[in-house]
C-alpha positions as CSV (number, residue, x, y, z in Angstrom):
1,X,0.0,0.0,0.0
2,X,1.0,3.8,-0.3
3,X,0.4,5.0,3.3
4,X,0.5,8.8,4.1
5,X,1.3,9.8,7.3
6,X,0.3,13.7,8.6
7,X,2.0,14.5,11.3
8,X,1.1,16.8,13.9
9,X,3.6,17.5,16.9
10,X,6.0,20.5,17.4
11,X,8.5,18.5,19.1
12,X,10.3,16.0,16.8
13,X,11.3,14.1,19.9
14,X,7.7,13.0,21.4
15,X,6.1,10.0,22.1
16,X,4.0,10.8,18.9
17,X,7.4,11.4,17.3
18,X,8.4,8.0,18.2
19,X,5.0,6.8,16.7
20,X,5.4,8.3,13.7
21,X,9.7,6.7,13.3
22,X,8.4,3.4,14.5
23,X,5.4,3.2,11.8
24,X,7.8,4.7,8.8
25,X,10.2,1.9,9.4
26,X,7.5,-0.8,10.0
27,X,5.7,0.1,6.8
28,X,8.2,0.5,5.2
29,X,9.8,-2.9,6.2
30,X,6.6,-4.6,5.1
31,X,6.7,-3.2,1.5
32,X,4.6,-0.5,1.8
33,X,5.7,3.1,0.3
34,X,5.4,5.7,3.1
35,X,5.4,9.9,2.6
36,X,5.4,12.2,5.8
37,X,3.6,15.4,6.0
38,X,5.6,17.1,8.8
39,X,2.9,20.0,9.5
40,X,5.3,21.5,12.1
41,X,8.2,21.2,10.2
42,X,6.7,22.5,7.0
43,X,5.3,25.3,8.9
44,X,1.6,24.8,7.6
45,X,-0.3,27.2,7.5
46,X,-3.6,26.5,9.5
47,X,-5.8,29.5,8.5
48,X,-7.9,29.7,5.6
49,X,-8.3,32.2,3.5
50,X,-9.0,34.2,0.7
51,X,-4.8,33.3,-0.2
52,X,-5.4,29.9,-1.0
53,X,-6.4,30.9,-4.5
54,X,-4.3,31.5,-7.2
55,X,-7.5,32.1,-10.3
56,X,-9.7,35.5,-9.4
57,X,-12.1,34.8,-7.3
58,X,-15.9,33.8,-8.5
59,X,-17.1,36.7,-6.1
60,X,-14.2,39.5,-5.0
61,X,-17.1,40.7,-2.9
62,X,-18.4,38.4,-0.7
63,X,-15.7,35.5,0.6
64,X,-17.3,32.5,0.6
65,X,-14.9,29.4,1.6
66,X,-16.9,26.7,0.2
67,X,-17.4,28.5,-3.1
68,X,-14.0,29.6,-3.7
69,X,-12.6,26.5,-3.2
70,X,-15.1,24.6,-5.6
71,X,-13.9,27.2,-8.1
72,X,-10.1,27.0,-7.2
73,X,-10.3,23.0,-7.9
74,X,-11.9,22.9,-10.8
75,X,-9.5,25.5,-12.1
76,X,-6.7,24.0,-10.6
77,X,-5.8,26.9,-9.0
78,X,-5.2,26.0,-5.2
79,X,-1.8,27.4,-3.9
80,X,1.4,24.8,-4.0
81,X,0.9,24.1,-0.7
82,X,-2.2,22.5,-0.4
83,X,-2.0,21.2,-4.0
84,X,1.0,18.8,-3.2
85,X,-0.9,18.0,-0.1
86,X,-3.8,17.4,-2.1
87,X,-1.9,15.0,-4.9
88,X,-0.1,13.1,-1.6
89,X,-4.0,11.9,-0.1
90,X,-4.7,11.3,-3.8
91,X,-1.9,9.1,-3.8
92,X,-2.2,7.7,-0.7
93,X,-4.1,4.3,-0.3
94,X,-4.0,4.7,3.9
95,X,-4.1,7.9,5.7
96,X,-2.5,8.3,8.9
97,X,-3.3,11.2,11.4
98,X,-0.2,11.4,14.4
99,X,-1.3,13.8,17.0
100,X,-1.8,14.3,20.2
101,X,-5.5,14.9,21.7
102,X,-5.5,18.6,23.1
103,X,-8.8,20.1,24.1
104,X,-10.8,16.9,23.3
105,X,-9.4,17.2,19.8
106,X,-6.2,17.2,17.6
107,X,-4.3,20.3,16.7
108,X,-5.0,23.6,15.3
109,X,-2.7,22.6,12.7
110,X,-3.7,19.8,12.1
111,X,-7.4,21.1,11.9
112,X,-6.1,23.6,9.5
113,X,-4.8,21.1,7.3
114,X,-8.5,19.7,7.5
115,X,-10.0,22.5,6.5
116,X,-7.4,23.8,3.9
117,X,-6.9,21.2,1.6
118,X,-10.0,18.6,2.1
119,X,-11.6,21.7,0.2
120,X,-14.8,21.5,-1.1
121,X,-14.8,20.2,-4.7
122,X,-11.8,17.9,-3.7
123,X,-13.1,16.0,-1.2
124,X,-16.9,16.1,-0.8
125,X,-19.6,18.3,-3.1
126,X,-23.4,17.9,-2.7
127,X,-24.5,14.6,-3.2
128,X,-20.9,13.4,-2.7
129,X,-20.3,12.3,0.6
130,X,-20.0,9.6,2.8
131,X,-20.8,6.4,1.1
132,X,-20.0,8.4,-2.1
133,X,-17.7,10.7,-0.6
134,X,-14.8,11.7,-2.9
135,X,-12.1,10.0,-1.2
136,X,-14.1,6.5,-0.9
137,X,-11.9,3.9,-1.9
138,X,-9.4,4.4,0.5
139,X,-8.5,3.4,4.5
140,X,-8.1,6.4,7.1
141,X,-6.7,5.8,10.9
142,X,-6.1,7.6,13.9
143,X,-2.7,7.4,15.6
144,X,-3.2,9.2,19.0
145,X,-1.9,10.2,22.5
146,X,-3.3,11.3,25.7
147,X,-2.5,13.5,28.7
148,X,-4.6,11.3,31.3
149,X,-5.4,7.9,31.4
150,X,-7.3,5.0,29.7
151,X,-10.2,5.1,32.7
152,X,-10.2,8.7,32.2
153,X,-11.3,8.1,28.3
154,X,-13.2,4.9,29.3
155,X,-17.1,5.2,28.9
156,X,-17.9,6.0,32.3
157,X,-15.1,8.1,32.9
158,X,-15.1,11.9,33.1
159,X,-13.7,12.5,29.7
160,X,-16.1,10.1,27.9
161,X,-15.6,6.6,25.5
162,X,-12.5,8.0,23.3
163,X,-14.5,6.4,20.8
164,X,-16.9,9.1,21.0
165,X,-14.1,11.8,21.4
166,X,-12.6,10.6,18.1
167,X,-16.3,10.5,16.7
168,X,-16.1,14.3,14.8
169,X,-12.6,13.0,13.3
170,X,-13.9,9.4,12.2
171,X,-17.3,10.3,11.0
172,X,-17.4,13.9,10.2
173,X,-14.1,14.2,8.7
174,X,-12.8,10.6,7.5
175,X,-16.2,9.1,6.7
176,X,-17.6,11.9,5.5
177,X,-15.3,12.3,2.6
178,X,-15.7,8.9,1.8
179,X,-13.1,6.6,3.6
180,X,-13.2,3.3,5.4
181,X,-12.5,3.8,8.9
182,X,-9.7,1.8,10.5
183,X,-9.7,1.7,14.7
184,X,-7.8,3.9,16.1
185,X,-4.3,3.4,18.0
186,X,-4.5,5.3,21.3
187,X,-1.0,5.7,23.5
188,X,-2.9,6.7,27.2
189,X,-0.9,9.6,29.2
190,X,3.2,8.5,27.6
191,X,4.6,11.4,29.2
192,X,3.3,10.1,32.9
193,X,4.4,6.1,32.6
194,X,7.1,4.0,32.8
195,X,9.1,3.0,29.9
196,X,8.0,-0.6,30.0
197,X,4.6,0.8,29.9
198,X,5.6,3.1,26.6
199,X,7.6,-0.5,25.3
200,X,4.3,-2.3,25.2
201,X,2.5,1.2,23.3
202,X,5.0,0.8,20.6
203,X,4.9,-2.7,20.1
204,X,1.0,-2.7,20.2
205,X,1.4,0.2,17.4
206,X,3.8,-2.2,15.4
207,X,1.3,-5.1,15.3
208,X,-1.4,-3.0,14.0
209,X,0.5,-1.9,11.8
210,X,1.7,-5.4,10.4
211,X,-2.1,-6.6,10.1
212,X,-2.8,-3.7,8.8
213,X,-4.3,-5.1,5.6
214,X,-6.0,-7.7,7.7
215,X,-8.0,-5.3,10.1
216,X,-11.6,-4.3,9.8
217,X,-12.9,-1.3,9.5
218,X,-15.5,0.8,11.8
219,X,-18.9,0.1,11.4
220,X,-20.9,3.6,9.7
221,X,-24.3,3.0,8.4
222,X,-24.5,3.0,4.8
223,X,-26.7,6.1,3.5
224,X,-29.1,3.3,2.5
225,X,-29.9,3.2,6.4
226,X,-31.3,6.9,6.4
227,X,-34.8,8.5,5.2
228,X,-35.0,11.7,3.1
229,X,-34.8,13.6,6.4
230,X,-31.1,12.3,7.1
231,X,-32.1,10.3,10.1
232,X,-31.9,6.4,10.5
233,X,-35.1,5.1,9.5
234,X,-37.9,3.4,11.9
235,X,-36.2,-0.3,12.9
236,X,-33.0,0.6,12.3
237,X,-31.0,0.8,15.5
238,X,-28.4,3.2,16.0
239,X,-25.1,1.2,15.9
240,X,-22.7,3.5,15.7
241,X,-21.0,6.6,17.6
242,X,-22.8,9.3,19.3
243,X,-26.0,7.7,17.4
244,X,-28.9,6.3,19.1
245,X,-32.6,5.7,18.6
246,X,-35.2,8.5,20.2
């Protein structure tokens, strides 16, 4: 497989760092072509905006995201850095997100990538998402770290299931553009345990990744499972994330 990795971690050095060497070499060593997207290192820039475009603008009056970026991708006209980005998920058969969970999320950066170059005309349009998301076709995963631990993000502890934390990542930014949803890999508090403990995080890590092909995806109902309203139709029960049945 081709297996992009997006990194997101200002310290080289981390425990996320470690993740991100440790898969690199484990892909790698199992035939698989691996690219990096260093968002630290590369300095990416996390705020959208009107200099994403290179073409004129379909409205220099009103600065609609959604429209100009539709209109930059079908003109080809997004600036180089979010084009190559663009061309490396294109190329990718598995995307990785490395980050650590800040604020019951992942980076700003790494939200910024998000938003700047799963634009609107390249990854999802009207009537093209989820099952027929853009992107379909290919694998996602979540590669994550904690600052508290696993009964803190179990799913009757005070942070909730981190299932349900990774929920907005998994469905509303993987799935919704169309990919098949691996489980994630979560490393609970590495900064505050042992070294044997952080041993047994990287080997876990280097088994997924060696089953890799092998491991089944996250169960998302099919938009087959939904009425015209968008919600799961009568005798259907909710089976997945933050979903239930009222």
């Amino acid at each position: 497989m081709r297996i992009l990795i997006v990194f997101a971690h200002p310290e080289p050095r981390s425990f996320n760092g470690a993740l991100r060497d440790l898969a690199v070499d484990t892909l790698t060593q199992g035939g698989h072509e691996v690219r990096v997207s260093d968002l630290y290192g590369m300095k990416f820039g996390a705020v959208v905006g009107a200099e994403d475009f290179l073409c004129e603008r379909a409205d220099s009056d009103f600065l609609s995201i959604a429209h100009e970026q539709t209109h930059a991708h079908k003109n080809g006209a997004f600036v180089e850095q979010i084009a190559r980005e663009q061309q490396s998920v294109l190329w990718a058969d598995l995307v990785i997100f490395q980050f650590p969970i800040w604020w019951f999320g992942m980076p700003a950066i790494l939200k910024g990538w998000v938003d700047r170059v799963f634009a609107r005309g390249f990854a999802y349009i009207a009537g093209c998402k989820y099952d027929a998301g853009l992107l379909r076709g290919r694998l996602a995963m979540v590669s994550t770290t904690t600052g508290t631990s696993a009964d803190t993000y179990a799913p009757d502890g005070v942070d909730g299931d981190v299932n349900d934390i990774l929920w907005p990542i998994h469905n509303g930014i993987f799935r919704y553009t169309g990919f098949d949803v691996l489980p994630p890999h979560v490393a609970y508090m590495p900064g505050k345990v042992d070294a044997a403990i952080r041993s047994e995080y990287l080997h876990s890590y280097r088994q997924r990744l060696i089953d890799i092909e092998r491991t089944p995806a996250l169960f998302f109902h099919p938009l087959s499972d939904y009425g015209d309203n968008e919600r799961l139709k009568p005798g259907i029960a909710a089976r997945s994330g933050f979903q239930r049945n009222v």
